[in-house]
MOPAC internal coordinates of N, CA, C and O (Angstrom, degrees):
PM7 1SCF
backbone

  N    0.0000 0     0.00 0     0.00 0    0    0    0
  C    1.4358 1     0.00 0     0.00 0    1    0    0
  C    1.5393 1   110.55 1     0.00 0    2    1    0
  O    1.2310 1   113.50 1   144.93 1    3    2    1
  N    1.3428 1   129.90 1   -35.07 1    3    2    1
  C    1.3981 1   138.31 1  -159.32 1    5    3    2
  C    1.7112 1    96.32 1   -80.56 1    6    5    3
  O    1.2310 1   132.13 1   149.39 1    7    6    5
  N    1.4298 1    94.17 1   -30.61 1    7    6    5
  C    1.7706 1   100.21 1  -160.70 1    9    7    6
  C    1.9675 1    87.94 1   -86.55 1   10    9    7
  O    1.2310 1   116.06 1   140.68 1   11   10    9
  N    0.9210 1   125.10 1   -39.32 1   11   10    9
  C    1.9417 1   111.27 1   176.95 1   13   11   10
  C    1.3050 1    97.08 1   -68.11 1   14   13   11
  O    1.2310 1   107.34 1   140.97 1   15   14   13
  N    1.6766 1   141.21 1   -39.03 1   15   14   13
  C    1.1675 1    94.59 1   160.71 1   17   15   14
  C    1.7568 1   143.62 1  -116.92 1   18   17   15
  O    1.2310 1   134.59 1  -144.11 1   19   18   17
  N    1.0556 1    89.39 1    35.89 1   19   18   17
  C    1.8449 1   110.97 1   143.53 1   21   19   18
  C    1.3750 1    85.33 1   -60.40 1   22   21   19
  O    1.2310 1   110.61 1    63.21 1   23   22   21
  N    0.8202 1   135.26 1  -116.79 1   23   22   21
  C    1.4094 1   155.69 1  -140.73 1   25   23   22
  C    1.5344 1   117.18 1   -41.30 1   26   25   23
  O    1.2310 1   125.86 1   139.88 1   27   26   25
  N    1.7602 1   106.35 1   -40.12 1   27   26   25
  C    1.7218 1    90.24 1   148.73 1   29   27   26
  C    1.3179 1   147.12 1   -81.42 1   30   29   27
  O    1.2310 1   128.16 1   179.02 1   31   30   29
  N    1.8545 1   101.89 1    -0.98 1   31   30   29
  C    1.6452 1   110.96 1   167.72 1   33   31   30
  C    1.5108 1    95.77 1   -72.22 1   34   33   31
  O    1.2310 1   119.13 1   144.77 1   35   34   33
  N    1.3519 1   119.27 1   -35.23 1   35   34   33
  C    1.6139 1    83.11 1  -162.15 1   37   35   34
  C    1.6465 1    86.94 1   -83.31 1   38   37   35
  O    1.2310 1    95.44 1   122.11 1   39   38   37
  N    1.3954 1   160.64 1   -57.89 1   39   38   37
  C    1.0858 1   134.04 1  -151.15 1   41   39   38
  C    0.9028 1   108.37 1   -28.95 1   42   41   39
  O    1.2310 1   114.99 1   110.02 1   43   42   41
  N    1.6445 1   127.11 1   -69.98 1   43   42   41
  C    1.5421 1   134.34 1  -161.20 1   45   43   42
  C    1.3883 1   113.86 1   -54.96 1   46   45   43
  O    1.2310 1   120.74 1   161.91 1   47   46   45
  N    1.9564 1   116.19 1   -18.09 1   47   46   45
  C    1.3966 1    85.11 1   174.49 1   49   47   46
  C    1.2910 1   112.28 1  -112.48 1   50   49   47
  O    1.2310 1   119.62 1  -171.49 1   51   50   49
  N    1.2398 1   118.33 1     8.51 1   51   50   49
  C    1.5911 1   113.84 1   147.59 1   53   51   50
  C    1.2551 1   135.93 1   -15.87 1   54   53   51
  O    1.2310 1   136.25 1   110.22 1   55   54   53
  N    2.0051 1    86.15 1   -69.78 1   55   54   53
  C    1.5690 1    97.59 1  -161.03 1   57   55   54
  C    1.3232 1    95.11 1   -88.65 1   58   57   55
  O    1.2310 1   114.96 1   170.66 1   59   58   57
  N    1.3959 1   127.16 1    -9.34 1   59   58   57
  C    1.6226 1   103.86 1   163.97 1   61   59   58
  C    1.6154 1    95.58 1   105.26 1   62   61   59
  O    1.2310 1   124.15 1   -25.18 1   63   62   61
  N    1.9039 1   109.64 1   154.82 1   63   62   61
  C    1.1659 1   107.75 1   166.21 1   65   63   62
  C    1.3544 1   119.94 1   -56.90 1   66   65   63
  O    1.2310 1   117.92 1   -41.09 1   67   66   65
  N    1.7269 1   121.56 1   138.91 1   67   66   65
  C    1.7663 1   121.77 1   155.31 1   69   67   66
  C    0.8750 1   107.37 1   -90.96 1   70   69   67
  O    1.2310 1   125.26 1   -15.20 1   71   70   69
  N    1.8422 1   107.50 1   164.80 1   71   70   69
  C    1.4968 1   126.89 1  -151.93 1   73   71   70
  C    1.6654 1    89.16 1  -101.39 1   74   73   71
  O    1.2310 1   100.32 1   -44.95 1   75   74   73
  N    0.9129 1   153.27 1   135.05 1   75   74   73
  C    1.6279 1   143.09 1   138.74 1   77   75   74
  C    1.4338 1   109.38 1     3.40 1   78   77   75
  O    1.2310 1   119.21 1   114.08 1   79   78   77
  N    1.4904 1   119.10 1   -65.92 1   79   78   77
  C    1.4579 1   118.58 1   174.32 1   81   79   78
  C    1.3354 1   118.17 1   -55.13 1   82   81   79
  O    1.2310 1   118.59 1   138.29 1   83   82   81
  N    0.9599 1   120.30 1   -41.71 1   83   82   81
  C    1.7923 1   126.13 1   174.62 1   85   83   82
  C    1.9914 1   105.32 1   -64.51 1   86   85   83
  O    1.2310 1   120.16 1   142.00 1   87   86   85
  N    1.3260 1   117.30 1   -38.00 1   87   86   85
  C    1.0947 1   115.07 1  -177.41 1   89   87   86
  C    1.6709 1   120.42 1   -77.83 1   90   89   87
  O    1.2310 1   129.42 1   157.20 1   91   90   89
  N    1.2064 1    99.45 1   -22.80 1   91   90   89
  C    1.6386 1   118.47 1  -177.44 1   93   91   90
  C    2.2666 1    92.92 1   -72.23 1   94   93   91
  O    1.2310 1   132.70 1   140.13 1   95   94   93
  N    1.1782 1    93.07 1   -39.87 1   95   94   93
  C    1.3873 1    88.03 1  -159.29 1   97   95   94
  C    1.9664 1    97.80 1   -86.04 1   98   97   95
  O    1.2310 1   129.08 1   176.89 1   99   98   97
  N    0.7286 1   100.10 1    -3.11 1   99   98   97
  C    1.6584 1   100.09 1  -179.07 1  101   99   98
  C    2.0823 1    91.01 1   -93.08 1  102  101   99
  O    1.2310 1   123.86 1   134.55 1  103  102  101
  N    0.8014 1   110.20 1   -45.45 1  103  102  101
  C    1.3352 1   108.05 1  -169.86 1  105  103  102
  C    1.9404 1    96.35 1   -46.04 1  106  105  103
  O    1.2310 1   131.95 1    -8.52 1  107  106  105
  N    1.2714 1    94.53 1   171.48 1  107  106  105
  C    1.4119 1   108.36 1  -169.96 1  109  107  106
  C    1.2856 1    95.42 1  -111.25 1  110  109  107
  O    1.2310 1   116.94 1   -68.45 1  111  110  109
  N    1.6321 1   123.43 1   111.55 1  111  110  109
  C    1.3782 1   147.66 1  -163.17 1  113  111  110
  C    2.2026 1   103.24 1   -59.95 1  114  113  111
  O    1.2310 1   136.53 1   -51.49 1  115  114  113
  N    0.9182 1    85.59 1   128.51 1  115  114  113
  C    2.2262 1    82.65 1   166.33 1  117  115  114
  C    1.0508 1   102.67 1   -50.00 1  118  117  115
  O    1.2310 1   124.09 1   -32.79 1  119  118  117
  N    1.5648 1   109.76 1   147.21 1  119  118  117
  C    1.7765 1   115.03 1   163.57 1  121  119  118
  C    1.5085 1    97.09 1   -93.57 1  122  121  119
  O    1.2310 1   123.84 1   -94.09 1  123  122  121
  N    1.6736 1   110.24 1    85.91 1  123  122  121
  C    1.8004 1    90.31 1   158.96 1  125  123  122
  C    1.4331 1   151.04 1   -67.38 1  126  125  123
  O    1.2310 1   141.16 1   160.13 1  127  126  125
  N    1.4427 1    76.54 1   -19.87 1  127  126  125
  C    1.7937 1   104.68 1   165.60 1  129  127  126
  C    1.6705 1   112.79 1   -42.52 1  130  129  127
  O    1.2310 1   133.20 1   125.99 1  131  130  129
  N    1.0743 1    92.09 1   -54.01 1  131  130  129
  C    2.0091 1   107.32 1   169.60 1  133  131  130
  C    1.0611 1   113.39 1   -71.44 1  134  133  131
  O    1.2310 1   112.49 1   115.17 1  135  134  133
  N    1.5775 1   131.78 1   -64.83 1  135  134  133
  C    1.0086 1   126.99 1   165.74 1  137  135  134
  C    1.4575 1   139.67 1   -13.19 1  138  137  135
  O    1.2310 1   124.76 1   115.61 1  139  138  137
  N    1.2604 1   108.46 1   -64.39 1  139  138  137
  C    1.9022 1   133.27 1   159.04 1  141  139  138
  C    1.6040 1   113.74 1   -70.33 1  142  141  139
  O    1.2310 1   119.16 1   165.53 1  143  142  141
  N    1.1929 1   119.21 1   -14.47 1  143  142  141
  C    1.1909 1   124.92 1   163.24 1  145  143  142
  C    0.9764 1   130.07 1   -46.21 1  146  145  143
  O    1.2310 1   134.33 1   119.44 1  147  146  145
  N    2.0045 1    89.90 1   -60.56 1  147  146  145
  C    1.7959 1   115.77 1  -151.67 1  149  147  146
  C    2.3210 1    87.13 1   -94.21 1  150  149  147
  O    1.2310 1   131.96 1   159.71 1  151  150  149
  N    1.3540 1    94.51 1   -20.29 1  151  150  149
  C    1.8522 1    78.68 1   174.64 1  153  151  150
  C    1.3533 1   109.39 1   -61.71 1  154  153  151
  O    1.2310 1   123.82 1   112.18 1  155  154  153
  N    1.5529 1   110.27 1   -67.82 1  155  154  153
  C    0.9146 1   118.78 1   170.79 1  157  155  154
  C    1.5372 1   142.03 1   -17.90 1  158  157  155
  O    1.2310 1   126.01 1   124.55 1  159  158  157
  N    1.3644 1   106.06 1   -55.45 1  159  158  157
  C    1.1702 1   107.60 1   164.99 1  161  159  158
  C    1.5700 1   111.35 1   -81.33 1  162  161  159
  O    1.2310 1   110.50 1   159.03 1  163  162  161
  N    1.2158 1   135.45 1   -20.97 1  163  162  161
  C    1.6946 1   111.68 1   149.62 1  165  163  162
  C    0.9774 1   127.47 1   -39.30 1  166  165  163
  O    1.2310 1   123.98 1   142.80 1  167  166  165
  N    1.5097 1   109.96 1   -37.20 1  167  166  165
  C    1.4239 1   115.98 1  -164.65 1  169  167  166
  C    1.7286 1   117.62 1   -65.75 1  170  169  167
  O    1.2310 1   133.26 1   127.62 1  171  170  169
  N    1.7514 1    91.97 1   -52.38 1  171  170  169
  C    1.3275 1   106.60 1   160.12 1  173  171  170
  C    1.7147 1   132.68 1   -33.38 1  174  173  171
  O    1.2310 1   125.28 1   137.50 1  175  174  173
  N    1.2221 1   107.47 1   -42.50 1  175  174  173
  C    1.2511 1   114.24 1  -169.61 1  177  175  174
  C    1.1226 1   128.72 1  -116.37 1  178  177  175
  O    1.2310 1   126.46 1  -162.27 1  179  178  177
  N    1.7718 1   105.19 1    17.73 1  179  178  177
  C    1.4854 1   134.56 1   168.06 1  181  179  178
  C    1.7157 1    92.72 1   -85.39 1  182  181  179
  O    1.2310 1   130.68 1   106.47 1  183  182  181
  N    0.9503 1    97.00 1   -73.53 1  183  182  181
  C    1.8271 1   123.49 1   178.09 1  185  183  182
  C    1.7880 1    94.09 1   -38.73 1  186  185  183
  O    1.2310 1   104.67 1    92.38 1  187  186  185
  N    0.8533 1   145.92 1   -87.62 1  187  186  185
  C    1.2491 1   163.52 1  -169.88 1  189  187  186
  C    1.8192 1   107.78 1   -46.78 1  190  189  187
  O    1.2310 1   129.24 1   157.72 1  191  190  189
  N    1.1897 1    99.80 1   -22.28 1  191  190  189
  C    1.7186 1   111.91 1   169.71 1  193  191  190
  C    1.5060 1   117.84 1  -102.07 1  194  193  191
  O    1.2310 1   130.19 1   172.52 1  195  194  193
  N    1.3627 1    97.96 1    -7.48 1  195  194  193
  C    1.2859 1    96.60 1  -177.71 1  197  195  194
  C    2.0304 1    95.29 1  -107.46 1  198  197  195
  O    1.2310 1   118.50 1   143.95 1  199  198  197
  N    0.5542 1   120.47 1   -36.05 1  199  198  197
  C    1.6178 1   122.21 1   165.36 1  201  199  198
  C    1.2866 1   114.34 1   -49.22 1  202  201  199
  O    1.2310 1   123.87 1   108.15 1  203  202  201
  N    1.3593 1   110.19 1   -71.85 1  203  202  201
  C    1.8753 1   110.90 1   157.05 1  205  203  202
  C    1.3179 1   120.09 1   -13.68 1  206  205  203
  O    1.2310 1   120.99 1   107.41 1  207  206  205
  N    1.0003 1   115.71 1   -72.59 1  207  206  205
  C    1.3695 1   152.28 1  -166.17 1  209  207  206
  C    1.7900 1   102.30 1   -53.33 1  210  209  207
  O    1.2310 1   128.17 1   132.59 1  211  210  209
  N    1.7482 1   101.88 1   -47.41 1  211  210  209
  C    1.3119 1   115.09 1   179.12 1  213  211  210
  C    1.7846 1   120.52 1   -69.67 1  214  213  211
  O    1.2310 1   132.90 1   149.77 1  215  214  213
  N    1.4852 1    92.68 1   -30.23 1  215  214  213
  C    1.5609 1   107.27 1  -166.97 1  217  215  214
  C    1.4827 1   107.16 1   -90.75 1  218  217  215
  O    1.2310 1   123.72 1   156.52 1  219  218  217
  N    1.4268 1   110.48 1   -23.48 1  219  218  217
  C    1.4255 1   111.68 1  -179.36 1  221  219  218
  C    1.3767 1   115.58 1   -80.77 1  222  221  219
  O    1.2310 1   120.12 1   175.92 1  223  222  221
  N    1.4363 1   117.37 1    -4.08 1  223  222  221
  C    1.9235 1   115.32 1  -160.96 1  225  223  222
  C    1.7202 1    73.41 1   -93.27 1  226  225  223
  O    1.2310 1   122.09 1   121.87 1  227  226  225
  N    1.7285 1   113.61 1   -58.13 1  227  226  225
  C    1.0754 1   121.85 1  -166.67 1  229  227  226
  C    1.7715 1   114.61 1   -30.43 1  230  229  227
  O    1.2310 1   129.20 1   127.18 1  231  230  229
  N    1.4871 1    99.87 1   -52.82 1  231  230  229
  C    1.3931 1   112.90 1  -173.72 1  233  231  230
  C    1.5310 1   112.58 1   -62.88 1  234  233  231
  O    1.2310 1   120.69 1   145.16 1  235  234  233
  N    1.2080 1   116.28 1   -34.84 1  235  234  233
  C    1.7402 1   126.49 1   155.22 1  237  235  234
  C    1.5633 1    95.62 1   -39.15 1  238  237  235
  O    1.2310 1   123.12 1   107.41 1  239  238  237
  N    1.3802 1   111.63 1   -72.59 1  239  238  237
  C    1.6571 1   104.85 1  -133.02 1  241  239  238
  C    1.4474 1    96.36 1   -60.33 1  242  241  239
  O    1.2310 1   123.33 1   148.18 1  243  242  241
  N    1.7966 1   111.23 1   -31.82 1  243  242  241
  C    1.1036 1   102.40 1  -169.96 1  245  243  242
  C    1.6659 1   127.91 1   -64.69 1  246  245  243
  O    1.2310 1   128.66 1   132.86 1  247  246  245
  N    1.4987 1   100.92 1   -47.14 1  247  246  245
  C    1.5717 1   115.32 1   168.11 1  249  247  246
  C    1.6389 1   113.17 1   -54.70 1  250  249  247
  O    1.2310 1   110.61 1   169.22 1  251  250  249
  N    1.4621 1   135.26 1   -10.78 1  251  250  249
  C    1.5287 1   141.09 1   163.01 1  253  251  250
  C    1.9425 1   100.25 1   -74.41 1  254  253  251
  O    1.2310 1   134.01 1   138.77 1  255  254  253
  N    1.6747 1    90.51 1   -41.23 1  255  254  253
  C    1.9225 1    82.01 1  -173.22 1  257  255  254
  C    1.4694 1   102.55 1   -72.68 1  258  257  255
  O    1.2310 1   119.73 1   146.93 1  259  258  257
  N    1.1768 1   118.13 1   -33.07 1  259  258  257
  C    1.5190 1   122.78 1  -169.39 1  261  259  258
  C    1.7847 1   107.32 1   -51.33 1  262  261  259
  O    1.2310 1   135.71 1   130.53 1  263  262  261
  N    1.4359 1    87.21 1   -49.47 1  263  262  261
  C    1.7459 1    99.37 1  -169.03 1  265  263  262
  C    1.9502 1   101.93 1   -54.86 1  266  265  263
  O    1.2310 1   132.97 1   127.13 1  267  266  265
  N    1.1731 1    92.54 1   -52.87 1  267  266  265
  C    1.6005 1   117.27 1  -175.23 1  269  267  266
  C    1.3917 1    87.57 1   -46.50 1  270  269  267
  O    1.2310 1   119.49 1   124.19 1  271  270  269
  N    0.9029 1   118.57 1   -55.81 1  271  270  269
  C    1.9046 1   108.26 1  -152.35 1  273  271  270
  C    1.6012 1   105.18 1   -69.48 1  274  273  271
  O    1.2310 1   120.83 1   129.00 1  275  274  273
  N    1.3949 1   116.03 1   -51.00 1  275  274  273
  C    0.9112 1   132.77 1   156.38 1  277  275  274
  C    1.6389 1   132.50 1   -14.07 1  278  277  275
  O    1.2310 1   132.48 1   106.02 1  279  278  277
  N    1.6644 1    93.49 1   -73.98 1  279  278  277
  C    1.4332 1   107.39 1   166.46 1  281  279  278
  C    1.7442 1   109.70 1   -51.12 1  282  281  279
  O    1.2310 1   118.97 1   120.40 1  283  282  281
  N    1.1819 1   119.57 1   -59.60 1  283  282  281
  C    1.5054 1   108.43 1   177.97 1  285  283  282
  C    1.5066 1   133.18 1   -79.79 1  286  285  283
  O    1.2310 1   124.66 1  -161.87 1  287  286  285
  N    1.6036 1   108.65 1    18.13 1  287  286  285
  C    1.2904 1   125.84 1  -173.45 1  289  287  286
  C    1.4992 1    89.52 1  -105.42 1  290  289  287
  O    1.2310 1   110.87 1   135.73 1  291  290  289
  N    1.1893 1   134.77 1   -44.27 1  291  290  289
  C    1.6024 1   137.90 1   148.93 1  293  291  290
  C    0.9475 1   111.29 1   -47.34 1  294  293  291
  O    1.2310 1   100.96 1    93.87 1  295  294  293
  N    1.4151 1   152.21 1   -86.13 1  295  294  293
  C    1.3469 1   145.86 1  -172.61 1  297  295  294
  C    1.4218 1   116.69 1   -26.71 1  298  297  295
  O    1.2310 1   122.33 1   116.33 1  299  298  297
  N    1.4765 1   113.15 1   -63.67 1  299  298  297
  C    1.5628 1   119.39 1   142.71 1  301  299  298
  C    1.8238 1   124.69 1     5.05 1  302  301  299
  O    1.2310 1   136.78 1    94.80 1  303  302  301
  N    1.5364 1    85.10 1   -85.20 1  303  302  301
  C    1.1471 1   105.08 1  -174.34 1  305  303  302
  C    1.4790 1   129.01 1   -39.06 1  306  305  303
  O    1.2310 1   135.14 1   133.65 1  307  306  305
  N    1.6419 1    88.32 1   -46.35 1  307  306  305
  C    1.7919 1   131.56 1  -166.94 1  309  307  306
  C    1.8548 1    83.98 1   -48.73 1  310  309  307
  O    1.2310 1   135.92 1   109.98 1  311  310  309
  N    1.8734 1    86.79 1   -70.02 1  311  310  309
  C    1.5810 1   108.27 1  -162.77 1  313  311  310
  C    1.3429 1   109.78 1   -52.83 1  314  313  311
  O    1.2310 1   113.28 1   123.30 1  315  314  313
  N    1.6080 1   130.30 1   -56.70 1  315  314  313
  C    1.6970 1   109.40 1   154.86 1  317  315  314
  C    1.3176 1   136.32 1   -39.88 1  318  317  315
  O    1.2310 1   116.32 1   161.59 1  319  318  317
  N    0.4808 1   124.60 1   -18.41 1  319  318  317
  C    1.9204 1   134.69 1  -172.91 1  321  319  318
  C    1.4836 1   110.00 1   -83.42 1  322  321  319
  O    1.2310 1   135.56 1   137.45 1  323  322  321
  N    1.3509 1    87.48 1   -42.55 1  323  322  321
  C    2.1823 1   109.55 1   162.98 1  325  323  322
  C    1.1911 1   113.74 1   -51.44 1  326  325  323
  O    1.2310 1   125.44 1   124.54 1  327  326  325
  N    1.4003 1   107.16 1   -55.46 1  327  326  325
  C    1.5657 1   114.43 1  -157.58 1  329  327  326
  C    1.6713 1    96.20 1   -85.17 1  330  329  327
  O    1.2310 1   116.47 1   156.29 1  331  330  329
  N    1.2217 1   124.31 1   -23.71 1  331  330  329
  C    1.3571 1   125.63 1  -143.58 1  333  331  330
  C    1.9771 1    78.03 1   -96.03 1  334  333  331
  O    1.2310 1   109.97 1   114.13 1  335  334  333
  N    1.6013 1   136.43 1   -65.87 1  335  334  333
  C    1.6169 1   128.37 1   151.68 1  337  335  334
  C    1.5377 1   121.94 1   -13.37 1  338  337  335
  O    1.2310 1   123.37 1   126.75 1  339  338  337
  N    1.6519 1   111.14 1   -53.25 1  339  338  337
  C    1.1212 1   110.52 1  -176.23 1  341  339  338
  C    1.6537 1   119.00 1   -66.94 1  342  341  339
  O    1.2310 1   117.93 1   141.23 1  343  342  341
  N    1.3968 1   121.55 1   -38.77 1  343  342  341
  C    1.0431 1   140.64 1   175.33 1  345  343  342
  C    1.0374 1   108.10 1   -63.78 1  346  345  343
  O    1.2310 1   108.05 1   148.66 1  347  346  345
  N    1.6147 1   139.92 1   -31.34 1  347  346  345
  C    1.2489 1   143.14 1   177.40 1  349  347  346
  C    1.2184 1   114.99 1   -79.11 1  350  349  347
  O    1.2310 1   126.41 1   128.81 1  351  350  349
  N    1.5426 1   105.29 1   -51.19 1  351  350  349
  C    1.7777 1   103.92 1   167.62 1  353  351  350
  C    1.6362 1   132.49 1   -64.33 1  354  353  351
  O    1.2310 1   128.07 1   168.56 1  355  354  353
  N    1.1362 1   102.07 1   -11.44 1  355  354  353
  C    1.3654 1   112.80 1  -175.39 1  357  355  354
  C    1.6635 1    91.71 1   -92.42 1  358  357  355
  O    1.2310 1   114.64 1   109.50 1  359  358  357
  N    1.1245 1   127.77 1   -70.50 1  359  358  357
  C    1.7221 1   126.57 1   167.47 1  361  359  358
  C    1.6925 1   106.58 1   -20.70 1  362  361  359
  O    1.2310 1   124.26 1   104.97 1  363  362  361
  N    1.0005 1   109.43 1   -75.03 1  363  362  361
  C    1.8410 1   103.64 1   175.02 1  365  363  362
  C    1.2815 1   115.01 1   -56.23 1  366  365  363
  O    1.2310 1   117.54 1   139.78 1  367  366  365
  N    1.4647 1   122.29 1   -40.22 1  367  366  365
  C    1.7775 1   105.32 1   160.24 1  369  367  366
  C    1.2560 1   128.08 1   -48.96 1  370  369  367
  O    1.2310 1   117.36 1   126.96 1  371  370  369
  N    1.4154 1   122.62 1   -53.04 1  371  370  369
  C    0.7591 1   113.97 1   173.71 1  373  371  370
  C    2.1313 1   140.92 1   -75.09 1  374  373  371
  O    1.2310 1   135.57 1   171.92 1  375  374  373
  N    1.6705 1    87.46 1    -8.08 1  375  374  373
  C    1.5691 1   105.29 1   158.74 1  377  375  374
  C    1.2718 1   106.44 1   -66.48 1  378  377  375
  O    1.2310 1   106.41 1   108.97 1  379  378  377
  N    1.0864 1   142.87 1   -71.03 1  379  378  377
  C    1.1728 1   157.73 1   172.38 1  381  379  378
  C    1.3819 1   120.10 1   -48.96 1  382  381  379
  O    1.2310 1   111.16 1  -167.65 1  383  382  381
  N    1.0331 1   134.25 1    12.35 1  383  382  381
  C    1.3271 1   152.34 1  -162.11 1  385  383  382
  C    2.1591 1   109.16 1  -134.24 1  386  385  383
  O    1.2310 1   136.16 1   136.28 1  387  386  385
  N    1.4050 1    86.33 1   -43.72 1  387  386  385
  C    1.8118 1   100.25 1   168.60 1  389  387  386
  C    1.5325 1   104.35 1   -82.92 1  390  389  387
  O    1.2310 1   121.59 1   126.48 1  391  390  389
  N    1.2582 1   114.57 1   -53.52 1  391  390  389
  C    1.7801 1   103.33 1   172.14 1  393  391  390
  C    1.6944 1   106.99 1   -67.58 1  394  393  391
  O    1.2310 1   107.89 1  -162.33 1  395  394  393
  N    1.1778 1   140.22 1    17.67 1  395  394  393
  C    1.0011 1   115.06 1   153.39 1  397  395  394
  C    1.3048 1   104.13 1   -89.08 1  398  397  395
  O    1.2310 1   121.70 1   127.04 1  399  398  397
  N    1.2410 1   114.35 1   -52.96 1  399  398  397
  C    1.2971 1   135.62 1  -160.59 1  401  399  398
  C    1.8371 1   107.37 1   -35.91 1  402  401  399
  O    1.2310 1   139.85 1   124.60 1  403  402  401
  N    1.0572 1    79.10 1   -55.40 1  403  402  401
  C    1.7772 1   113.68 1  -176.61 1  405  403  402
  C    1.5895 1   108.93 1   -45.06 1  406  405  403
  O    1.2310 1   128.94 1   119.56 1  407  406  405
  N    1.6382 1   100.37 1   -60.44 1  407  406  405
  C    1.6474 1   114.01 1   164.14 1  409  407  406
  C    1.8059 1   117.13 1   -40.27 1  410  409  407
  O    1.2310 1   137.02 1   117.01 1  411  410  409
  N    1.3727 1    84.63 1   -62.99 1  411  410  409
  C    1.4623 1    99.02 1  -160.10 1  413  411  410
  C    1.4686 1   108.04 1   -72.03 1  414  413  411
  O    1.2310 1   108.91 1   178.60 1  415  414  413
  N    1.3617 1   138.36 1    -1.40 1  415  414  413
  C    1.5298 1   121.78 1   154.73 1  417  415  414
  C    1.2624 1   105.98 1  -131.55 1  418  417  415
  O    1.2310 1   112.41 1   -43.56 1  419  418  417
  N    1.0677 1   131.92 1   136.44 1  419  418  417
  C    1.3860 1   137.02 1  -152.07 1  421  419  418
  C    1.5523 1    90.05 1  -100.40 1  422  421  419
  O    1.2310 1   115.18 1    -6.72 1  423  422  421
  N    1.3486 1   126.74 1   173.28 1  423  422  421
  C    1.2016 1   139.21 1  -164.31 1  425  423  422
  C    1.7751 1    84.21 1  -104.85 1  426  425  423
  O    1.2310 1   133.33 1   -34.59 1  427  426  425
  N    1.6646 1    91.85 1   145.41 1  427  426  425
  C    1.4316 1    99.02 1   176.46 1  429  427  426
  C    1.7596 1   103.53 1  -113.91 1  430  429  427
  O    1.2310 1   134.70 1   -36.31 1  431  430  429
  N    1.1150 1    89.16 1   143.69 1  431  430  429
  C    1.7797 1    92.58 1   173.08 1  433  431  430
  C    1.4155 1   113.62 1  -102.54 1  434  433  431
  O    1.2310 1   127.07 1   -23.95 1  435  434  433
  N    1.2963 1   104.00 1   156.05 1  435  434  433
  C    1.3928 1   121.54 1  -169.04 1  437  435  434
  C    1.2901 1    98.00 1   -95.18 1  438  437  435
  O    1.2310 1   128.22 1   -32.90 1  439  438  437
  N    1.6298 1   101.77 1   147.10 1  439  438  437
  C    1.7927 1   122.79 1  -160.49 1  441  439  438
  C    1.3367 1    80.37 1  -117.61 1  442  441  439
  O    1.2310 1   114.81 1   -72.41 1  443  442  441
  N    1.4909 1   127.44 1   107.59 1  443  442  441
  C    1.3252 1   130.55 1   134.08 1  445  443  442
  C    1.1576 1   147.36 1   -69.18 1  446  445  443
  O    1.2310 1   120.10 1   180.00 1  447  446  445

C-alpha cells in the first residue's frame, strides 16, 4: 500500500502544478441537457396529473348526471304507461257503458 502511494506522489509531481483553468477543464462537464430534461419532464407530469385528476372528478359528475337522467327518464316512462292503461280502461268503460245503455232502454217506436 505505502509503495502505490510512492508512486502516486511522484505521478503528481511529474505532471507538475495545475492551473484552476486546467482543472475546471479536466473535470467531467454537467449533462444539462439531462438536467432540463429530467425538470422538465416533472414538470410535465405534475401538470398532466393534475388534469387527470380534473377530468376524472368531471367524468364522475357526469356518470352521477347520467344515472340521474336516466332514473327520471324511467319514472317517465313508468308514468306514461299509467296514463296510456288508464286511458285505455276508461275507453272500454266507457264502450261498455253505451252498450249497456243501449241494452237497457229499448228504442221506442213512434205511434202514427
Amino acid at each position: 500500500m505505502l509503495v502505490s502511494m510512492a508512486m502516486r506522489s511522484e505521478g503528481f509531481d511529474a505532471v507538475g502544478p495545475m492551473t484552476r483553468r486546467e482543472l475546471q477543464a479536466s473535470r467531467p462537464r454537467r449533462p444539462w441537457l439531462l438536467i432540463v430534461a429530467s425538470l422538465l419532464l416533472a414538470v410535465l407530469s405534475a401538470v398532466l396529473w393534475a388534469k387527470w385528476e380534473e377530468s376524472r372528478v368531471r367524468a364522475e359528475r357526469l356518470q352521477a348526471e347520467i344515472k340521474q337522467v336516466y332514473a327520471e327518464t324511467e319514472a317517465l316512462r313508468t308514468q306514461a304507461a299509467r296514463a296510456q292503461q288508464r286511458a285505455t280502461q276508461l275507453e272500454r268503460q266507457l264502450r261498455d257503458g253505451e252498450t249497456d245503455r243501449s241494452f237497457a232502454r229499448p228504442r221506442a217506436t213512434r205511434a202514427r
